[in-house]
N, C-alpha and C positions, 0 to 999 in steps of 0.2 A: 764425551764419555757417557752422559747421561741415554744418547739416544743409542748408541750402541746397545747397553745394557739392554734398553725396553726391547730392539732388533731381537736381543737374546731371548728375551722373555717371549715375544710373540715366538718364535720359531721354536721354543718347547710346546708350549701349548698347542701350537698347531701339529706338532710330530705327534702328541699326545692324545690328540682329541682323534686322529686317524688310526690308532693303535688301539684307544679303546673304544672306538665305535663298535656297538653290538656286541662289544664285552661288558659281564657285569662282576664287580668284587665286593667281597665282603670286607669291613673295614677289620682289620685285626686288631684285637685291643692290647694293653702292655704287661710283658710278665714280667712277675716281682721276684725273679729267681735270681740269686744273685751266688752262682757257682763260683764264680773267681771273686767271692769276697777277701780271703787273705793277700791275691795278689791289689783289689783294688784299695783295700785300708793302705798299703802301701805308696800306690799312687796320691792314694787322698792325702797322705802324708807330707808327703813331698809337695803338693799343689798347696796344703795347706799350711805349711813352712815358708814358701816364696811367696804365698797371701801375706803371711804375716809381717815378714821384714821387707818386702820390696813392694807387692802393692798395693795393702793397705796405708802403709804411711802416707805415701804417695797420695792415697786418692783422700785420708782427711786432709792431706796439706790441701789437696785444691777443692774439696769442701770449706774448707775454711775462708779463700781467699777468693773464691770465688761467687757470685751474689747469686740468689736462689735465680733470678730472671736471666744471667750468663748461663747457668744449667740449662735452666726450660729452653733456653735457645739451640744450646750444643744438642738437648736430647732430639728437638724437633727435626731438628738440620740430620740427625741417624737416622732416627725411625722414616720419615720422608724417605730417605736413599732403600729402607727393607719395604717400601711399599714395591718396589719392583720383584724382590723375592714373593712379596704376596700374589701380585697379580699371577706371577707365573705357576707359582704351588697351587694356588686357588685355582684357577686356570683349568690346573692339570686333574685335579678333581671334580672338574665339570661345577663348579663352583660358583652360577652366571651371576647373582645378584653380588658374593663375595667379592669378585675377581672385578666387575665393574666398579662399586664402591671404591677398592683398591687404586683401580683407573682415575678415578674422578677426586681421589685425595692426591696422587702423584701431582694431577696438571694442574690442581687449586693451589696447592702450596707449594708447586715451584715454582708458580706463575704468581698470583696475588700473592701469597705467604713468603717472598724474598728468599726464592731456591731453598723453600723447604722450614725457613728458621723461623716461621710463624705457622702455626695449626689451623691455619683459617678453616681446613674442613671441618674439623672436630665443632668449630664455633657454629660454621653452617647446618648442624646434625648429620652429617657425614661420619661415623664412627668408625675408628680402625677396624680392621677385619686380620689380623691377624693370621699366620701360617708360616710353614717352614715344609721344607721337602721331606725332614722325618714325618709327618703328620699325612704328606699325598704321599710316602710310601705303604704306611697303616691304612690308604683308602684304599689304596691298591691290591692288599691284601699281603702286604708281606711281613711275616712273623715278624714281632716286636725281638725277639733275639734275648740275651740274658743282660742282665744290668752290667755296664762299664765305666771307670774311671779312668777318664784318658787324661795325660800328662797335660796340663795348660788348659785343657777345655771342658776340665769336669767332669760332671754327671751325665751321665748317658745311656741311650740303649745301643744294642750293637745297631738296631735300626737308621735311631737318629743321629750316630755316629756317621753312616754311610749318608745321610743325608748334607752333613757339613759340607760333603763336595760340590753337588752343585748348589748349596746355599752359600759358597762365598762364589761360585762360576756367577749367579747371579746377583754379586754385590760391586757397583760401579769403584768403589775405594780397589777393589782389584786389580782393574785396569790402570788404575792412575799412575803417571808417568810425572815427574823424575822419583824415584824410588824413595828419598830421605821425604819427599810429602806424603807417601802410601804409605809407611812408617808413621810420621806422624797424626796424619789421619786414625789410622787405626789403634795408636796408642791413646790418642784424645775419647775415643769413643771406650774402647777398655778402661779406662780411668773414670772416666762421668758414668759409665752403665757402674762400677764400682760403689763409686760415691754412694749413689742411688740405694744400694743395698748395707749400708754403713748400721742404718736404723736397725735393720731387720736382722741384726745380727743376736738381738735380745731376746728374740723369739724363740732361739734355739736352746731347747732342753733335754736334759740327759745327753748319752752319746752322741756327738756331733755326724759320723758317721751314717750313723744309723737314722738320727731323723732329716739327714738333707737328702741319702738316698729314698727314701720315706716321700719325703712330700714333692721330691723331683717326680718319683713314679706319679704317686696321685693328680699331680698336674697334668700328665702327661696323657693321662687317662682320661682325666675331664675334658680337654682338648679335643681327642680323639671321638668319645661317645655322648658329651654332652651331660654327662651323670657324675653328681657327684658321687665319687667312692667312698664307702665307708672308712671313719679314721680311728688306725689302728692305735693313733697314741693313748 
């Protein structure tokens, strides 16, 4: 599963790096337009109704029973499997120090770090390097699009909406076979990314709406240019 994936990942990078050799783009930064706000308050609505009675409870029950050092291992054991998303988004943005760092965190912690469930790179000063394919479409040049609320997956731009497709094409939980463990895999990981955000729920002031689209964009912009944006709260 795991070497498939990487198969996958080299063979974007390499369609990529021939596509834009001798092309140059300007990275696109994010607009804060958000023209389908009535239909997205309504989505948010909905997403934030099924947070509340299905998977919030859920994820304090398993904060609760679960010990802080079973998280850090479940988190390890994901982020490990998005270092392949990294390599290849990085990758695809000509990326060479990002996209190797990426490289040399996959084969330390799946190799020394026990398939991922120990951060031995992080310990080695190997730092994540983070990406997603909405972020190598903004290098690419393609309009960030208007702000959306999609059903189950949140905050988004239309950009990095379209990026979700080949950001799960490059997630090995994809591929896995028999269906009830691809399932549970990917509920384990929606649950503990959950958990994780339990705290930060206190941060949120005035219109819930309003400042999560808010500082989803501003993120998304830092990301992107490296600049913190001014904040509008």
């Amino acid at each position: 599963m795991l070497l498939s994936s990487i198969n996958l990942a080299r063979s974007l990078a390499t369609t990529a790096l021939i596509l834009l050799s001798g092309a140059a783009f300007a990275a696109q930064p994010v607009s804060y337009d958000d023209p389908f706000e009535g239909w997205n308050r309504k989505v948010f609505k909905f997403n934030d109704t099924l947070d509340t009675y299905a998977l919030k409870p859920v994820a304090k029950t398993y904060d609760y029973i679960a010990p802080q050092p079973v998280q850090t291992v479940v988190t390890n054991f994901f982020s490990n499997l998005g270092e392949i998303r990294n390599i290849a988004s990085n990758g695809l943005q000509l990326k060479g120090r990002d996209t190797f760092a990426s490289a040399g965190r996959l084969i330390i912690n799946s190799t020394i770090g026990i398939f991922g469930l120990l951060d031995v790179a992080t310990l080695m000063g190997i730092d994540k390097r983070y990406s997603d394919f909405g972020l190598t479409f903004a290098q690419w040049g393609v309009p960030s699009g208007p702000y959306l609320v999609l059903p189950l997956f949140g905050p988004k731009t239309t950009r990095s909406g379209f990026g979700l497709v080949p950001d799960s094409l490059s997630n090995p939980v994809t591929y896995h076979h028999p269906d009830s463990e691809r399932y549970a895999l990917s509920a384990t990981d929606l649950i503990n990314t959950r958990a994780k955000l339990l705290e930060a729920e206190d941060l949120i002031v005035g219109d819930r709406y309003t400042f999560i689209r808010d500082t989803y964009l501003q993120r998304r912009e830092f990301m992107i240019t490296g600049e913190q944006p001014e904040d509008d709260f």
